[in-house]
ROROLO-431240 format. One record per residue (C-alpha): residue number from 1; x, y, z. Coordinates in pm, 1 decimal. Layout:
N
    nr          u          v          w
   NUM          X          Y          Z
...
***
This chain:
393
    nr          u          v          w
     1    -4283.4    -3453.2     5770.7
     2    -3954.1    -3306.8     5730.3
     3    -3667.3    -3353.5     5458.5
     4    -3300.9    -3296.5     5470.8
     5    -3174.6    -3034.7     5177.0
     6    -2831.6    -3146.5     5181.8
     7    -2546.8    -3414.2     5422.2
     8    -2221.2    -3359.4     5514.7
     9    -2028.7    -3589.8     5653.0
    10    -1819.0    -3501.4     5936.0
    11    -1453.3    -3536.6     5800.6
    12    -1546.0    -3479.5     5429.8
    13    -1416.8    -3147.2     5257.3
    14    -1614.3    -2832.4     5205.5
    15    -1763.7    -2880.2     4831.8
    16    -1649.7    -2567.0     4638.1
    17    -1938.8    -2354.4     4484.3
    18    -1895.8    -2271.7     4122.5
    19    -2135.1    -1954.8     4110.0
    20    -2223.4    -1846.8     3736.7
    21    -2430.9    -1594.4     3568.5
    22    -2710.2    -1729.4     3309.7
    23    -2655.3    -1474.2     3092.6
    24    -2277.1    -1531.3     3117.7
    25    -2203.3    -1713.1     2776.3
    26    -2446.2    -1443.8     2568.0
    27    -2289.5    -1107.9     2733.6
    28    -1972.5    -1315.3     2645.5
    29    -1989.0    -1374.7     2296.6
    30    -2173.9    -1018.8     2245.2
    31    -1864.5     -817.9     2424.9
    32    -1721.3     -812.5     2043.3
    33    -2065.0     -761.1     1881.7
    34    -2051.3     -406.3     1672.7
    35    -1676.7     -363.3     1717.1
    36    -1476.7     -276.7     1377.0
    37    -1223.7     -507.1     1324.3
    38     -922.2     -363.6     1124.4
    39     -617.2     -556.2      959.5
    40     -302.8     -547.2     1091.0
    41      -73.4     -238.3     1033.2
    42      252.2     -446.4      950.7
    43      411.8     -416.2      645.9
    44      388.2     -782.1      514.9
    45       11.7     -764.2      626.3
    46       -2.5     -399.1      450.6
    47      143.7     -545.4      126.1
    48      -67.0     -873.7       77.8
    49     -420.1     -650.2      169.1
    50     -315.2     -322.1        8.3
    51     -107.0     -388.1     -282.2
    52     -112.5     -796.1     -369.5
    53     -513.0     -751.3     -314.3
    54     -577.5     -405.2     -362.5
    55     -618.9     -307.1     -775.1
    56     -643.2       83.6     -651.7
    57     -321.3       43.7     -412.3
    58     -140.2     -199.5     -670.9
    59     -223.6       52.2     -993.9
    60     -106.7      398.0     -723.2
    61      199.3      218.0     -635.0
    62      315.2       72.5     -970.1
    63      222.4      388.2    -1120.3
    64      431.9      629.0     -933.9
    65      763.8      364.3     -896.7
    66      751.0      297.2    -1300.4
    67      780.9      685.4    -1393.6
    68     1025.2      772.8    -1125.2
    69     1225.8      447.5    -1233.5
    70     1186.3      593.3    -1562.2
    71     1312.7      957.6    -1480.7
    72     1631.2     1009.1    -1633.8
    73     1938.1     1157.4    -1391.7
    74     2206.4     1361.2    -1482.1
    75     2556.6     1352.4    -1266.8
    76     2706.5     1617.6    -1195.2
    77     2987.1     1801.9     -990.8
    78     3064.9     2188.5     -874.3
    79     3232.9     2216.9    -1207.0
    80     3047.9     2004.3    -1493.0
    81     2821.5     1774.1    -1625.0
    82     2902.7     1421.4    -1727.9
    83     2829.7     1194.9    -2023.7
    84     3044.6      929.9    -1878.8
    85     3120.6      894.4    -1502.6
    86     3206.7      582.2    -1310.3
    87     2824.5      642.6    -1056.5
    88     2669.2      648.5    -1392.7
    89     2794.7      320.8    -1528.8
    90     2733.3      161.6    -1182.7
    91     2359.4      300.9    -1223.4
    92     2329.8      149.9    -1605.6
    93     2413.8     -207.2    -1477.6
    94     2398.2     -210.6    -1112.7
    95     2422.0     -631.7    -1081.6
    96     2359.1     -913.8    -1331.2
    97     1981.5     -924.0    -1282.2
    98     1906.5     -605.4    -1287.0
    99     1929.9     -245.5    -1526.4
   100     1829.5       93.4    -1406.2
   101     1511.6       71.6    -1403.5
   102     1418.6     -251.6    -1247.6
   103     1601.1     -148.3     -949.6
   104     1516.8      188.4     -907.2
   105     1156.5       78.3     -996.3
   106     1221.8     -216.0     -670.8
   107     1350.4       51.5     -445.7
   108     1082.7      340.7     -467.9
   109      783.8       46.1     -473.7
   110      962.9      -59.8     -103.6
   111      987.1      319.3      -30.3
   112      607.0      328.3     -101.0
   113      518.5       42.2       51.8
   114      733.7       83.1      383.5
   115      789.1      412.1      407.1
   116     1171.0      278.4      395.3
   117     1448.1      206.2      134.9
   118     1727.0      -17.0      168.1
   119     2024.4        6.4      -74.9
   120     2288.5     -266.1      -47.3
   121     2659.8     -194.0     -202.8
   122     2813.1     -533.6     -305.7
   123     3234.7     -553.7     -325.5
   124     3313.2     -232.4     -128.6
   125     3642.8     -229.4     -146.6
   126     3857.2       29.6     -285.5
   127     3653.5      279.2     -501.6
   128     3315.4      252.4     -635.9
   129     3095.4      -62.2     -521.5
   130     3053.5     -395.3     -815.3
   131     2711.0     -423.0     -758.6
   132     2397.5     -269.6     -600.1
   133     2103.9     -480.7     -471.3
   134     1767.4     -380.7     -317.4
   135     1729.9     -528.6       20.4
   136     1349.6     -624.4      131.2
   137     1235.8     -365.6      391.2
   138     1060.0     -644.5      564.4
   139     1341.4     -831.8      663.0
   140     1525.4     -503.9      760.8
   141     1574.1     -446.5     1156.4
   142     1775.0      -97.2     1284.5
   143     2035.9     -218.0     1527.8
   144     2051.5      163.3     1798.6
   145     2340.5      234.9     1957.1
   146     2426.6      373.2     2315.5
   147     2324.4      763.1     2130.7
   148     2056.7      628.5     1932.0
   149     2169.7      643.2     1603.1
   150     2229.7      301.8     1443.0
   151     2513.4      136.2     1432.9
   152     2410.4     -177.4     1217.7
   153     2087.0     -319.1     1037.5
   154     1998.7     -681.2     1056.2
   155     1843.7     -870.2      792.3
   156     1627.9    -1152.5      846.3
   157     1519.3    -1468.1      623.2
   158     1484.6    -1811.6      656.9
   159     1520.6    -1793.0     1076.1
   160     1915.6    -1649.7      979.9
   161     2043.8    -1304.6     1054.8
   162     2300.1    -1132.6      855.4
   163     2470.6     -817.4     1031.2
   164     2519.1     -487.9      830.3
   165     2791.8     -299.6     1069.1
   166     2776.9       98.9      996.1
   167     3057.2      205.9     1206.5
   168     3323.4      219.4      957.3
   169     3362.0      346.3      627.9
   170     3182.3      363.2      340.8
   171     2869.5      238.1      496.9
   172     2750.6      -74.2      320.6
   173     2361.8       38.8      359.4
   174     2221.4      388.2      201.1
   175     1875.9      366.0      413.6
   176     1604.6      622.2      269.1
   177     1344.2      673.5      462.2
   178     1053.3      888.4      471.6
   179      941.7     1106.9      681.6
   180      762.6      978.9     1018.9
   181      637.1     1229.5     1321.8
   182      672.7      929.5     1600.2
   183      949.5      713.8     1517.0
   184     1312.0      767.2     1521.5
   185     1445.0      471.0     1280.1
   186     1141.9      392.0     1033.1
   187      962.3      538.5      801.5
   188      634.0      600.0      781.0
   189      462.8      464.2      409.6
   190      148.6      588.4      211.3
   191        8.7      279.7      304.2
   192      -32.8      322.4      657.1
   193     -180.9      670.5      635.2
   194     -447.1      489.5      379.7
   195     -464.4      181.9      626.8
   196     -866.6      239.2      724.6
   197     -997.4      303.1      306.5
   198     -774.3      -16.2      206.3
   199    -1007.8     -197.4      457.3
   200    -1313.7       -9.6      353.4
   201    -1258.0      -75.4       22.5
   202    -1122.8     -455.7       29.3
   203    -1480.0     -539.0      255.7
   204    -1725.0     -356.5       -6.0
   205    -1561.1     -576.4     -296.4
   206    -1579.1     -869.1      -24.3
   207    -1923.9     -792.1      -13.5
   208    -1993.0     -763.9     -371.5
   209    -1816.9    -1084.8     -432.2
   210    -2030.1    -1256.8     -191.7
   211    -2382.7    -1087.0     -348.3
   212    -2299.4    -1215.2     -616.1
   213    -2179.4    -1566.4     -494.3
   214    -2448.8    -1662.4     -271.1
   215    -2658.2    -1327.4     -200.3
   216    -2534.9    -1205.8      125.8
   217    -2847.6    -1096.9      202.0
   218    -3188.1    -1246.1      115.1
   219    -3325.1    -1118.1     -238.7
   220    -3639.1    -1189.3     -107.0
   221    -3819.0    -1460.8      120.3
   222    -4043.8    -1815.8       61.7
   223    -4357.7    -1811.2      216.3
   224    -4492.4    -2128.4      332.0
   225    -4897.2    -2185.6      412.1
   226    -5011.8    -2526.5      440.8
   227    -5346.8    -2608.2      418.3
   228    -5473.1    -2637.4      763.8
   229    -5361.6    -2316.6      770.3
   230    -4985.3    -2366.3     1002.1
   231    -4680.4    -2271.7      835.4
   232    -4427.7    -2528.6      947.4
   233    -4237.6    -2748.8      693.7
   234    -4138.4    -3086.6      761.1
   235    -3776.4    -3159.8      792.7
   236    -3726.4    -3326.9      470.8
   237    -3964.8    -3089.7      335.6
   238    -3713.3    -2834.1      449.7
   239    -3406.7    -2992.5      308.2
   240    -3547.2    -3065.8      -25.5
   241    -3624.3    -2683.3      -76.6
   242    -3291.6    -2570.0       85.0
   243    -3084.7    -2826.3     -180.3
   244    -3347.2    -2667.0     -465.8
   245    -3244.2    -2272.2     -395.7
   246    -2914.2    -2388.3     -356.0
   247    -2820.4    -2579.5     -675.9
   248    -3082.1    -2386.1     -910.9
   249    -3116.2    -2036.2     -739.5
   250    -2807.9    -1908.5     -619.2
   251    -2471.9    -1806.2     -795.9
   252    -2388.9    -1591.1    -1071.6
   253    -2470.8    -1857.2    -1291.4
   254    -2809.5    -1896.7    -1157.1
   255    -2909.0    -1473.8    -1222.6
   256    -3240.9    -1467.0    -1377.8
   257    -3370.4    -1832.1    -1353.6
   258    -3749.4    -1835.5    -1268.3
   259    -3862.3    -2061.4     -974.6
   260    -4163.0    -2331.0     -966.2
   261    -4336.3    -2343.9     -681.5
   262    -4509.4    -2579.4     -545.7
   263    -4816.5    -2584.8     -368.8
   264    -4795.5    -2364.1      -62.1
   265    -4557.5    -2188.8     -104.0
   266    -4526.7    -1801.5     -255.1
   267    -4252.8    -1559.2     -303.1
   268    -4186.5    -1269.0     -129.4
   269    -3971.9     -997.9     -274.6
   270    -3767.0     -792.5      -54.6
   271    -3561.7     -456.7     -217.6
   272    -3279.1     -336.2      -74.9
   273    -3294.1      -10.1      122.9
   274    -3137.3      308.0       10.4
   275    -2839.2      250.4      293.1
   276    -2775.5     -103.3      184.9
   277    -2706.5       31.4     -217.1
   278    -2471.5      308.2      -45.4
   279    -2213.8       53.1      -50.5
   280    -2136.9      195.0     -444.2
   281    -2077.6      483.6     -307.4
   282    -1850.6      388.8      -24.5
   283    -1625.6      213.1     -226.2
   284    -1549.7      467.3     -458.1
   285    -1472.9      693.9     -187.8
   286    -1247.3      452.2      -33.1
   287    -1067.3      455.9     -370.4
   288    -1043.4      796.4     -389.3
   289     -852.3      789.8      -67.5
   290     -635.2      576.3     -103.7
   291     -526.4      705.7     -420.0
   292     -481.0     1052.4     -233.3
   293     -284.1      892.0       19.6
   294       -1.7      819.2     -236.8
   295      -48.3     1128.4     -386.7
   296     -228.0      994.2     -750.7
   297     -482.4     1190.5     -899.3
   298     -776.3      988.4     -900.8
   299     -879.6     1077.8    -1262.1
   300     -523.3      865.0    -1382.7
   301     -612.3      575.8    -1203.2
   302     -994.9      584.0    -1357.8
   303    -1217.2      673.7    -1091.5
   304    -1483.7      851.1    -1130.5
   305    -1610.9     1179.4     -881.8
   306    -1300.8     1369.5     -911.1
   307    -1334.3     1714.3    -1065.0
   308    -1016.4     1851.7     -937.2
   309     -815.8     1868.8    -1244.8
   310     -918.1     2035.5    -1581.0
   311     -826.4     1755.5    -1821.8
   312     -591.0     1445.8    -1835.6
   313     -286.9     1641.2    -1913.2
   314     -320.1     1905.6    -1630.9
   315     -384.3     1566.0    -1399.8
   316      -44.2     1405.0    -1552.4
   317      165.4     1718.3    -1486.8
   318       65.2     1761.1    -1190.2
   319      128.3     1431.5    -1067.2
   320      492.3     1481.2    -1177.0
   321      536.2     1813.5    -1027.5
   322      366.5     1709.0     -705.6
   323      462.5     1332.8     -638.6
   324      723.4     1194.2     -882.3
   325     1020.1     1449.3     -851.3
   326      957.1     1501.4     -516.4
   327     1034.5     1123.1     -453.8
   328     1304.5     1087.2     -746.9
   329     1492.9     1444.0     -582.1
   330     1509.0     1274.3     -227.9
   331     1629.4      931.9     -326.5
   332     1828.0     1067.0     -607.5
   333     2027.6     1256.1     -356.2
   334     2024.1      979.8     -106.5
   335     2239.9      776.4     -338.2
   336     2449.3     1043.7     -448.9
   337     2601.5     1064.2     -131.6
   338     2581.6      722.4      -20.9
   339     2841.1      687.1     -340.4
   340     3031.3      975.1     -295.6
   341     3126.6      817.9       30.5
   342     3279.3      531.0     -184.2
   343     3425.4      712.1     -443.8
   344     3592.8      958.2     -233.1
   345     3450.9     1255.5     -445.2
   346     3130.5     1392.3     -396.8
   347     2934.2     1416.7     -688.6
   348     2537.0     1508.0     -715.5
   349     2232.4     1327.4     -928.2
   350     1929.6     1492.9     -983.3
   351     1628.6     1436.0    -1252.5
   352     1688.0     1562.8    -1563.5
   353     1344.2     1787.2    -1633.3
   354     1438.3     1890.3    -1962.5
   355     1366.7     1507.1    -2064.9
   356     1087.8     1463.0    -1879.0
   357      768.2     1467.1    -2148.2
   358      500.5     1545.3    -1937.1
   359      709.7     1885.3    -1791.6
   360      825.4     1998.7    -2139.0
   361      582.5     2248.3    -2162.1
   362      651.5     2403.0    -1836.7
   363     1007.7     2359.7    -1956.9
   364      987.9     2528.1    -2251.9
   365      833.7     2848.7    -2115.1
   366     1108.8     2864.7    -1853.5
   367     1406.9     2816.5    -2095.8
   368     1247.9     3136.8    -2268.3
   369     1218.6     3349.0    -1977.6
   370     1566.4     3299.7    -1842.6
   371     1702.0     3298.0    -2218.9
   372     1540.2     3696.2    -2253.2
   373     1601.5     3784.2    -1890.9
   374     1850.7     4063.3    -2011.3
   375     1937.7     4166.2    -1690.6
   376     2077.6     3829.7    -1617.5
   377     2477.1     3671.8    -1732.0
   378     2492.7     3362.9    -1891.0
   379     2656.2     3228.1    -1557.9
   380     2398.8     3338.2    -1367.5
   381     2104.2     3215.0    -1658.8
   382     2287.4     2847.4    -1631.0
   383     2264.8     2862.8    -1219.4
   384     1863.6     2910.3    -1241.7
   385     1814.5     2633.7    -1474.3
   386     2053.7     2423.3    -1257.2
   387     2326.6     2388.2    -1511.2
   388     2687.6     2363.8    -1400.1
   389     2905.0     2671.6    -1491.8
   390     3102.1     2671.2    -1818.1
   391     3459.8     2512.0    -1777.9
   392     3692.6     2827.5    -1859.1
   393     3836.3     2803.9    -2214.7
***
């Protein structure tokens, strides 16, 4: 007896064969098994993970922009030093919502958290600006020209665009930037070097949070043995002890409470292993970077490990010497020039060290080597402490 596997009828179309592997779905959904996902290197994705949620980025950050906002400047030409000088009143007030501070403090904290610094001049007509506003770095595009160099920034809010031309003069926009190896308009920020510990660091308090929360991993493990010997659980069984650990056993709330079992079942503690409790460890490290990254000593900020620096004083100069003036001497002259341009006389700020607490001993000691440096004039003893000469008469 013979049977027919298949009919075709004579006019009917080919049926198409859909060919697929059984293993398709698995090796599908483990092609991104073991991969290390990283956040996004944006800045507004950079900001929310590394300074918004971040306490070591937030405290490095806020740290460095309050004392270089808080840095006094002196202004100053080829010829003298002012008390009073039109850049200097503009810097006192620069608009109605801000002093000094809060807007130098706005403008380093984008500097740090961009890598760029945008500096708006309000009323530029004749002579010195009204106003001075910081301008969101995120909303800040670089319009190239034919040569490459821009020729106007766009900024972007609320699906509008508002057109900063830089082909005449003064420029409207001082843009400060900082230094970046592979691009030719943008800057390159502390938080993008420190990218990789901001995610190391934001998972291991993710993971803390959630040990503590719901235990991410199993403190130890119910052992079920019924009396003929199987260890299978009826469903309601099941749900009943699942609703029990979950209500009475798990939360923060919950540490400590002692469990009743009933009969059949036993406890089975489990300890973690000496990689899971590296985690500590890890995290602290990951601080320690990012802190680094922005140049902080890791001692001001409170973490512990760091044997770099002798005491807390020797930690606080040198994050002056080594991070703070740096950043205060290359925006200081940034906006020195972008207001010489509108006040049609170039004139120079730069920090004024002698008022700077943490420096004064390394102030003092200089002032009395140049002051009995015999071999030196007093023109020549002003020049190396970066006075201006004496006005004649």
């Amino acid at each position: 007896m013979a049977f027919r596997l298949f009919s075709r009828q004579p006019d009917a179309a080919p049926a198409l064969e859909r060919k697929a592997s059984a293993t398709g779905r698995i090796a599908a959904l483990a092609a991104g098994a073991g991969r290390v996902i990283w956040s996004a290197r944006d800045t507004g994705t950079l900001t929310r993970g590394a300074f918004i949620g971040n306490p070591v980025g937030f405290r490095a950050v806020r740290l460095i922009a309050e004392a270089a906002a808080a840095v006094p400047l002196v202004c100053q030409d080829s010829e003298r030093r002012y008390d009073t000088h039109p850049v200097m009143e503009l810097l006192r007030r620069p608009n109605p919502g801000q002093g000094r501070a809060e807007l130098f403090e706005a403008l380093f904290g984008q500097i740090l958290l961009s890598g760029d610094g945008y500096l708006e001049a309000v009323g530029t007509g004749e002579g010195m600006p009204a106003e001075l506003h910081v301008l969101r770095s995120d909303r800040m595009s670089v319009v190239p020209g034919p040569d490459g160099w821009p020729v106007a920034f766009e900024y972007a809010v609320g699906g509008r665009k508002h057109r900063f031309d830089m082909m005449g003069s003064p420029d409207p926009i001082c843009h400060i930037k900082s230094f970046h190896p592979s691009d030719d308009h943008y800057g390159l920020s502390p938080l993008q070097a420190a990218a990789v510990a901001v995610d190391v660091h934001n998972s291991a308090s993710a993971w803390s949070k959630a040990l503590l929360d719901n235990a991410a991993r199993p403190s130890g493990a119910i052992v079920y043995k019924g009396p003929d010997g199987h260890g299978n659980l009826s469903a309601e069984q099941y749900d009943r002890l699942v609703i029990e650990m979950e209500s009475h056993h798990q939360g923060a709330r919950n540490a400590g409470r002692p469990m009743l079992l009933e009969g059949g079942l036993d406890w089975k503690p489990m300890g973690f292993s000496p990689s899971d409790m590296e985690f500590h460890q890890t995290k602290q490290a990951a601080a320690r970077e990012i802190a680094q990254a922005f140049g902080v000593p890791p001692m001001l900020i409170g973490i512990p490990g760091d044997a770099t620096y002798a005491n807390y004083a020797e930690a606080h100069r040198a994050f002056y010497r080594l991070t703070v003036l740096p950043l205060v001497t290359r925006v200081a002259a940034s906006v020195a020039w972008f207001l010489s341009e509108h006040l049609g006389a170039e004139v120079d700020l730069r920090p004024d060290l002698d008022q700077v607490p943490a420096l004064a001993e390394e102030r003092d000691q200089q002032w009395a080597r140049v002051g009995a440096a015999t071999f030196l004039s007093d023109a020549e003893k002003r020049a190396a402490l970066g006075l201006p000469p004496l006005a004649e008469g």
